[in-house]
ZAKEMI-688604 format. One record per residue: residue number from 0; chain; x, y, z of N, C-alpha, C, O in turn. Coordinates in steps of 0.05 Angstrom, whole numbers, plus 5000, padded with zeros to 4 digits. Layout:
<pts>
  num  cadena   npx   npy   npz  capx  capy  capz   cpx   cpy   cpz   opx   opy   opz
  NUM       A     X     Y     Z     X     Y     Z     X     Y     Z     X     Y     Z
...
</pts>
This chain:
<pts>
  num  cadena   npx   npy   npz  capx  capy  capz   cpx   cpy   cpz   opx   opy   opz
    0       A  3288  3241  5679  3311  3229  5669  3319  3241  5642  3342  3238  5634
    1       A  3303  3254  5628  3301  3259  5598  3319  3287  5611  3342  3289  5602
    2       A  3314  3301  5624  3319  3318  5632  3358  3320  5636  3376  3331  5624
    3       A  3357  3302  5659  3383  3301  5668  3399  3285  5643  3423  3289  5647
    4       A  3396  3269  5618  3403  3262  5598  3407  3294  5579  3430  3294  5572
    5       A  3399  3309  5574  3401  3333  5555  3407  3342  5577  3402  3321  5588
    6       A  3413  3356  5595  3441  3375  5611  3459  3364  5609  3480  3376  5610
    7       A  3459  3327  5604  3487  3325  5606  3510  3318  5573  3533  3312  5568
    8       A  3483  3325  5558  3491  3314  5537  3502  3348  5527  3521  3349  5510
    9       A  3488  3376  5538  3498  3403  5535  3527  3396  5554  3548  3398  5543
   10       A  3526  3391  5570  3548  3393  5586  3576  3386  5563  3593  3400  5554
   11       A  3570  3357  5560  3589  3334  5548  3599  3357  5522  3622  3358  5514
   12       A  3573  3377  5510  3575  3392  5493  3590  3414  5487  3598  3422  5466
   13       A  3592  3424  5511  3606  3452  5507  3631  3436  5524  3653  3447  5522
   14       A  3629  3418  5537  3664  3413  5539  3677  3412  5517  3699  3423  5515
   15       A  3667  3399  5499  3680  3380  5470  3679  3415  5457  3701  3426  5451
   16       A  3656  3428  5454  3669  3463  5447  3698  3472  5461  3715  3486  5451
   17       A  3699  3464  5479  3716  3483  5499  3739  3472  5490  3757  3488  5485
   18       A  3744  3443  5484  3766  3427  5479  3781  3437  5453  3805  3442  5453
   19       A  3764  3438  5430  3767  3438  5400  3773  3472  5397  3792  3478  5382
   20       A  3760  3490  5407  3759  3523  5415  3797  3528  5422  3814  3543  5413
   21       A  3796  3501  5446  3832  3521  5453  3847  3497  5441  3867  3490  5452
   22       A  3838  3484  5418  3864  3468  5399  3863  3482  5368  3873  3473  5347
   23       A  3850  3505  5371  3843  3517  5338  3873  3529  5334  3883  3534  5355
   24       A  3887  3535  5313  3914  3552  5313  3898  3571  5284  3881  3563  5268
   25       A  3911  3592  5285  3909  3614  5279  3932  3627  5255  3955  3625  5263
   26       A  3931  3637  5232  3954  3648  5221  3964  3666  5229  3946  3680  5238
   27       A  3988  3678  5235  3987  3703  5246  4018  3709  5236  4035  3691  5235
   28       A  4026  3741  5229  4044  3748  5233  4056  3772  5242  4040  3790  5250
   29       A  4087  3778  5243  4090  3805  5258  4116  3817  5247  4134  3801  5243
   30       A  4121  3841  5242  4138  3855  5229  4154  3875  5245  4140  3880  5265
   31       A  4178  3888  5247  4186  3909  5264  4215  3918  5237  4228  3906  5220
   32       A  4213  3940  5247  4233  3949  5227  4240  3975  5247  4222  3989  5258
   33       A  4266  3978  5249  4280  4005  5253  4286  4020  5230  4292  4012  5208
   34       A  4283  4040  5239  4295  4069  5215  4316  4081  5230  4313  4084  5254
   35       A  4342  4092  5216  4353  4102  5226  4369  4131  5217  4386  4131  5199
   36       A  4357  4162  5235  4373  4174  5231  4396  4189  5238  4401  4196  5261
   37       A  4409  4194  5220  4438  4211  5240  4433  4233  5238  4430  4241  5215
   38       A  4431  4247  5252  4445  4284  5248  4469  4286  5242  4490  4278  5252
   39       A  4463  4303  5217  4494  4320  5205  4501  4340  5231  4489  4347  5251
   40       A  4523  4346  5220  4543  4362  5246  4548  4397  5230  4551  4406  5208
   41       A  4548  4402  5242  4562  4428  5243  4585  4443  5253  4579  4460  5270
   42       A  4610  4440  5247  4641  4451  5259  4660  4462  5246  4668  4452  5225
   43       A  4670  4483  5256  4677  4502  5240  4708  4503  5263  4711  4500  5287
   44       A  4729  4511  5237  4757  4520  5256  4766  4540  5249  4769  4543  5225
   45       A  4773  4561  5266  4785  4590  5259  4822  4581  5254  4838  4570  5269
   46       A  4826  4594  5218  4860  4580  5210  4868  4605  5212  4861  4624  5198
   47       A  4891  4603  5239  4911  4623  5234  4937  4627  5228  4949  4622  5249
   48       A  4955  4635  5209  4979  4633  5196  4984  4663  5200  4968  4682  5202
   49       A  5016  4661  5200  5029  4685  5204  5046  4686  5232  5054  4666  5246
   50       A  5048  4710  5236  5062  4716  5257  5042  4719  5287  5040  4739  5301
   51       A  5027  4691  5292  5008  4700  5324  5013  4703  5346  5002  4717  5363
   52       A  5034  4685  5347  5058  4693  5370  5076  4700  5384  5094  4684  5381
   53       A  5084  4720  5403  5110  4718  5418  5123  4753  5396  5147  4760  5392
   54       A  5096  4767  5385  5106  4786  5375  5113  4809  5394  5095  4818  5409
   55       A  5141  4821  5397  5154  4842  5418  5158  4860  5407  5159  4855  5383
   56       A  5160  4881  5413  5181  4915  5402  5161  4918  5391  5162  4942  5383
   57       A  5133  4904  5382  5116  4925  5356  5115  4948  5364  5105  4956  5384
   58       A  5130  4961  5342  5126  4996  5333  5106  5005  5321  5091  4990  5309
   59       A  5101  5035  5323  5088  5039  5299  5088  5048  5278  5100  5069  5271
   60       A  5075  5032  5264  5087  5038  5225  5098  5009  5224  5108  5002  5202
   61       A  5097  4994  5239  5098  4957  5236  5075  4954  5224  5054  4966  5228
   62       A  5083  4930  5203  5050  4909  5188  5064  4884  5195  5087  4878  5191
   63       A  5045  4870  5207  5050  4839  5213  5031  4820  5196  5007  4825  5195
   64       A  5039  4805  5187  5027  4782  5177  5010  4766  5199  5018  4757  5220
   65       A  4986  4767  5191  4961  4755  5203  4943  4740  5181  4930  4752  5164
   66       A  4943  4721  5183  4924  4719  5159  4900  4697  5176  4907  4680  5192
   67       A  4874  4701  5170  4847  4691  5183  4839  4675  5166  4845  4682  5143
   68       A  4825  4653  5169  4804  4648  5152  4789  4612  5170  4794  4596  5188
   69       A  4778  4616  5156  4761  4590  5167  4747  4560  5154  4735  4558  5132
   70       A  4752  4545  5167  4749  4516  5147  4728  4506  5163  4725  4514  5186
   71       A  4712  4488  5153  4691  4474  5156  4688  4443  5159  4690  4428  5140
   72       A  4684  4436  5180  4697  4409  5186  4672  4391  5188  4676  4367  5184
   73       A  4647  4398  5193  4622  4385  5196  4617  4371  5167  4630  4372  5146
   74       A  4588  4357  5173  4579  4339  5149  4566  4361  5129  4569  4360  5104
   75       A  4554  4379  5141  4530  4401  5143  4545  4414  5119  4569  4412  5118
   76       A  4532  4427  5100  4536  4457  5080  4532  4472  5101  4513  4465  5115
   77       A  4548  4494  5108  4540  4519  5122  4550  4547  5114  4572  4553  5105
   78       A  4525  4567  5120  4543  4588  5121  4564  4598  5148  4569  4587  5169
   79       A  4572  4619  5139  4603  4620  5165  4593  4651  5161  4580  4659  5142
   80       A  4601  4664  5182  4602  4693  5191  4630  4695  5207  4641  4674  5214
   81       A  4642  4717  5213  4667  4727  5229  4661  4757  5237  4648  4775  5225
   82       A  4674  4756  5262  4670  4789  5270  4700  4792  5283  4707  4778  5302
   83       A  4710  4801  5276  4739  4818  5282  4744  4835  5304  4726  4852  5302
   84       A  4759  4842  5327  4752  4855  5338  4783  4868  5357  4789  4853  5375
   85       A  4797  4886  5357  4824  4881  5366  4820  4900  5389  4803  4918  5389
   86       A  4838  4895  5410  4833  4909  5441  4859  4901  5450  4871  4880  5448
   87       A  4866  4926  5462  4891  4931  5476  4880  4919  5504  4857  4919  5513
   88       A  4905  4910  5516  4914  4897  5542  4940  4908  5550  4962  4914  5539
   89       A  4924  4910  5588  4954  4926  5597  4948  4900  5619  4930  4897  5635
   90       A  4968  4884  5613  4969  4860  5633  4944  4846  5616  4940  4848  5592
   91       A  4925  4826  5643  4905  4815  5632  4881  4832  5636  4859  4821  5631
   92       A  4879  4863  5645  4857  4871  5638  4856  4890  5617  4877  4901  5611
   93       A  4835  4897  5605  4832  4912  5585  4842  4944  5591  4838  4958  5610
   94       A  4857  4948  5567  4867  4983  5577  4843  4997  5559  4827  4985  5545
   95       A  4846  5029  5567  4824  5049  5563  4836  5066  5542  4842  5089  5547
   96       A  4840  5054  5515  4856  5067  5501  4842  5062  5470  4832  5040  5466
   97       A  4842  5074  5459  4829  5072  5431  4838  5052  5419  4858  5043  5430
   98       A  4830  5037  5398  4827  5018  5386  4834  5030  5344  4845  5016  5327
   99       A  4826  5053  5341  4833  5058  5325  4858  5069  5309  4861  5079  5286
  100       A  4874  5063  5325  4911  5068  5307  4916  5035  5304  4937  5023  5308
  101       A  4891  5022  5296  4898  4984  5290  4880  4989  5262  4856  4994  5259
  102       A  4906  4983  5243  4891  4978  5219  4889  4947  5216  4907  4931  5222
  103       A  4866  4940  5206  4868  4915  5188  4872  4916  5153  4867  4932  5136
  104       A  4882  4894  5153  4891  4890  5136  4873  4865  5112  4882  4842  5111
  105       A  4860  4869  5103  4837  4843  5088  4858  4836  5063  4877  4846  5051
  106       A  4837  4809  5063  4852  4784  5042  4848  4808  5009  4834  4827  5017
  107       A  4853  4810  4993  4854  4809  4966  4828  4812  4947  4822  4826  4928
  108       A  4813  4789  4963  4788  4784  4945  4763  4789  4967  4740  4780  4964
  109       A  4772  4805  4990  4749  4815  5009  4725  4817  4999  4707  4803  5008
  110       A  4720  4841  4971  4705  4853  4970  4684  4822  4945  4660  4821  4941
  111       A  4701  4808  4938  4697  4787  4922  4679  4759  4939  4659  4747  4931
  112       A  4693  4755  4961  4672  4733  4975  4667  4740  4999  4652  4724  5008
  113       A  4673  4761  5018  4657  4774  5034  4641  4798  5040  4644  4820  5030
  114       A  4626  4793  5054  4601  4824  5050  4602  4836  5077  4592  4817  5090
  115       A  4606  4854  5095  4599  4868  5117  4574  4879  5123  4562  4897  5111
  116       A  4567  4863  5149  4545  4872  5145  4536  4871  5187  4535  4851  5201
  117       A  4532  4899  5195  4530  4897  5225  4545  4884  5242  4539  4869  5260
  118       A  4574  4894  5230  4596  4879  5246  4605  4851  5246  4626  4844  5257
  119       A  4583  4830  5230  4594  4816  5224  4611  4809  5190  4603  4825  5173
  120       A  4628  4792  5181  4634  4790  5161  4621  4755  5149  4628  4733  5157
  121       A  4602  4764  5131  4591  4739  5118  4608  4729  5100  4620  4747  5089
  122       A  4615  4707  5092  4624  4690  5072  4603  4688  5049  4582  4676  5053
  123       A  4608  4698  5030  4584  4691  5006  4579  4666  5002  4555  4661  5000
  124       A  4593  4651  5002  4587  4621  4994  4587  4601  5020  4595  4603  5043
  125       A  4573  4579  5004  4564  4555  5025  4585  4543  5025  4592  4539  5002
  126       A  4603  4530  5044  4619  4518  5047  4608  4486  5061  4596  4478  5081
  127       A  4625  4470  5031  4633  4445  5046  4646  4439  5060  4665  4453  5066
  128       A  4639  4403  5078  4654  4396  5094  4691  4397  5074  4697  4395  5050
  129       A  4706  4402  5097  4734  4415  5090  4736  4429  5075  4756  4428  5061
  130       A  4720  4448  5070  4727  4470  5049  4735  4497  5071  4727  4499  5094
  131       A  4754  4516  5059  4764  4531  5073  4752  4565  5063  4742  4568  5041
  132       A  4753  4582  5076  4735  4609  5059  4766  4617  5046  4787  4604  5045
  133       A  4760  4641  5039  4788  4658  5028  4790  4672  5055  4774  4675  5073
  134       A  4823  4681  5052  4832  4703  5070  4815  4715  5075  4797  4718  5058
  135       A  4812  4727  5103  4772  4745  5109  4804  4771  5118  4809  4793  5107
  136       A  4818  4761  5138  4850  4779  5147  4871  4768  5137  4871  4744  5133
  137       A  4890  4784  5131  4923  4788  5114  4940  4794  5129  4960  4780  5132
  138       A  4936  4819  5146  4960  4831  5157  4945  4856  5185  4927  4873  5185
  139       A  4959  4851  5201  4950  4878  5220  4973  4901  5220  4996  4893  5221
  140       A  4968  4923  5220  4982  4950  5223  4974  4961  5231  4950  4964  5228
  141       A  4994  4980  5253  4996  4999  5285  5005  5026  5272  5027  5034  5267
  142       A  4972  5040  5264  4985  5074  5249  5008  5085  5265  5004  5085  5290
  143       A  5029  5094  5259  5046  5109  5274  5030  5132  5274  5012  5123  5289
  144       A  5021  5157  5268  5013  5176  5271  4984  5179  5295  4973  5200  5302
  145       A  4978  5157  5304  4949  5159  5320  4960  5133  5343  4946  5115  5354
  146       A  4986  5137  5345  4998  5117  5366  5018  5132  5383  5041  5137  5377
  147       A  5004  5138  5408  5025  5155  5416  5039  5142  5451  5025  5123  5458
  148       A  5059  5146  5469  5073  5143  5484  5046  5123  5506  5055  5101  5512
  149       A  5023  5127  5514  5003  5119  5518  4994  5088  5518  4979  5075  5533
  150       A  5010  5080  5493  5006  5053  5478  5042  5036  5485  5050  5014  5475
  151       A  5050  5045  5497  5083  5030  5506  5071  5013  5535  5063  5020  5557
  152       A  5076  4990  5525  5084  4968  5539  5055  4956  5538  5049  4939  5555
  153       A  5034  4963  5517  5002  4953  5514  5006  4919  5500  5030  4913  5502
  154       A  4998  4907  5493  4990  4889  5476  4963  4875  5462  4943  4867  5474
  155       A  4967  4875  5436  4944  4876  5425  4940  4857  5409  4954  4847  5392
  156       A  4906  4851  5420  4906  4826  5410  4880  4824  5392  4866  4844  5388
  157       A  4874  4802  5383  4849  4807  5356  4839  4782  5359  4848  4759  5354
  158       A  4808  4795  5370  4792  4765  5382  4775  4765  5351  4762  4783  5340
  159       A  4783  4734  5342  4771  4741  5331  4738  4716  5335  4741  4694  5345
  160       A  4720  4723  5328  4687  4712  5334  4680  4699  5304  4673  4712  5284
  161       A  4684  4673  5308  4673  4660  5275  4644  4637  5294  4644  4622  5314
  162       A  4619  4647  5272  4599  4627  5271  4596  4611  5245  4604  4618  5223
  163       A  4582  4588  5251  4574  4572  5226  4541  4561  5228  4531  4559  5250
  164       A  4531  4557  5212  4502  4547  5215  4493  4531  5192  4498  4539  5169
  165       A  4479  4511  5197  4474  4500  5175  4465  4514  5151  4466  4538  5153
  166       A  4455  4504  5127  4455  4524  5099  4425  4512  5091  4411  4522  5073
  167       A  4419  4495  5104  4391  4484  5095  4367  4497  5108  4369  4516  5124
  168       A  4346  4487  5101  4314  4497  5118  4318  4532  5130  4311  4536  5153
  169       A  4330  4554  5114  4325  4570  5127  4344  4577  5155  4341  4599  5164
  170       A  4362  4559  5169  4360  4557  5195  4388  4591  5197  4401  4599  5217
  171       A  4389  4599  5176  4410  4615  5177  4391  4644  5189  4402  4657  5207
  172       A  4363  4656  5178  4354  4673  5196  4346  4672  5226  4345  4692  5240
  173       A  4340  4651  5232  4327  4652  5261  4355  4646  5282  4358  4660  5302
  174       A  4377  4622  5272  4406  4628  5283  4417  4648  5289  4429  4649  5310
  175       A  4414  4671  5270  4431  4695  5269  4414  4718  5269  4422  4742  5270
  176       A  4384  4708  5267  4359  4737  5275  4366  4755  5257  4373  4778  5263
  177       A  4366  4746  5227  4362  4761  5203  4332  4763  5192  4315  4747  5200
  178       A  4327  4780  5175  4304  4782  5165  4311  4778  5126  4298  4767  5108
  179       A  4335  4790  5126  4342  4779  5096  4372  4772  5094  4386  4780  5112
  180       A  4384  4757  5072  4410  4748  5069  4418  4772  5063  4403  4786  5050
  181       A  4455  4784  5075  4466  4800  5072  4475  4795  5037  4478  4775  5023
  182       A  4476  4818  5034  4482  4822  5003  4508  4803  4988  4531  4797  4994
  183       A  4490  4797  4962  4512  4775  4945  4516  4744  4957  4530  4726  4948
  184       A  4498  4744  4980  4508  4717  5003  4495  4690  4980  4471  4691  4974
  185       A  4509  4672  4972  4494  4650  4962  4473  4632  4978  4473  4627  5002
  186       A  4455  4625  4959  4433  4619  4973  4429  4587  4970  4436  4577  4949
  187       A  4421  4574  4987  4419  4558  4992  4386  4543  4978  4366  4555  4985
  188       A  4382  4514  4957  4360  4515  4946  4357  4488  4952  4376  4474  4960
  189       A  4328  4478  4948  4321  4448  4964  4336  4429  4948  4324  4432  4926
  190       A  4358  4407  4943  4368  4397  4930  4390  4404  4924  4406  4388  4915
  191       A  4394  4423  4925  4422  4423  4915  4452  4429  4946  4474  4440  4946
  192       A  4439  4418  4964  4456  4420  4993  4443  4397  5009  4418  4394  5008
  193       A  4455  4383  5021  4456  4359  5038  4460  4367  5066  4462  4351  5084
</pts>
């Protein structure tokens, strides 16, 4: 009897544990926080003013007003590059005719904020959002002397190729597969570009 009295008094025991065990409460707390980031943008628009359209009769020994340049529309500092490139058309395919009786004609301060360099034309400076480069083109002219009967009824047009890339972390050599900044190009330093 002593027996069956102490199993039941363990029993009665660990119920009254079991009871008091799942009425215990606990402090507890819990935190969550988002971070949030945006990516800056990068966008660039090629500005063209002048005469781009609907030009007829060009002669040669004509200069037309062309003027190029490029504005920066992203959040990003970037540098900008342009490559110029003019090609005669007989209809919509390409004619087989030289390219060199097409002069260009550069902005003023060419030699001042752009650098040539393997066909492309770098912008020295970092441009902000809406900031515009200087004239990179002014004017195009058709040498009369290296334009001959050959070139009647051609049309010529000037593709022109503008990149932009961010100005931060470097991303301007591995974008454009440089090994160093083309000469005079401003450089980009930790802090002082967003």
């Amino acid at each position: 009897m002593k027996k069956s009295i102490l199993v039941g008094m363990l029993v009665f025991s660990l119920a009254a544990l079991m009871v008091v065990g799942g009425t215990l409460a606990w402090f507890t707390s819990e935190a969550e926080v988002t971070n949030t980031f945006k990516a800056g943008t990068v966008e660039i628009e090629v500005l063209e003013k002048g005469e781009t359209e609907g030009i007829t009769n060009w002669n040669p020994g004509d200069t037309t007003d062309y003027d190029v340049s490029v504005k920066s529309l992203g959040s990003k500092q970037t540098y900008v590059r342009v490559k110029l490139e003019p090609v005669w058309y007989n209809g919509d395919e390409e004619a087989e005719v030289n390219e060199n009786n097409v002069e260009l004609i550069f902005g003023e301060d060419l030699n001042e904020n752009w650098v040539l360099d393997d066909g492309w034309y770098y912008y020295k400076k970092i441009l902000e959002q809406n900031q515009e480069t200087s004239l990179l083109l002014d004017a195009v002219k058709l040498d009369g002397p290296n334009t001959g009967n050959e070139y009647q009824g051609l049309t010529l047009k000037i593709k022109v190729e503008a990149q932009a890339v961010q100005a931060s972390n470097d991303a301007i050599f591995d974008a454009w597969d440089l090994k160093d900044l083309p000469e005079d190009v401003e450089v980009w330093t930790s802090g002082a570009a967003e």
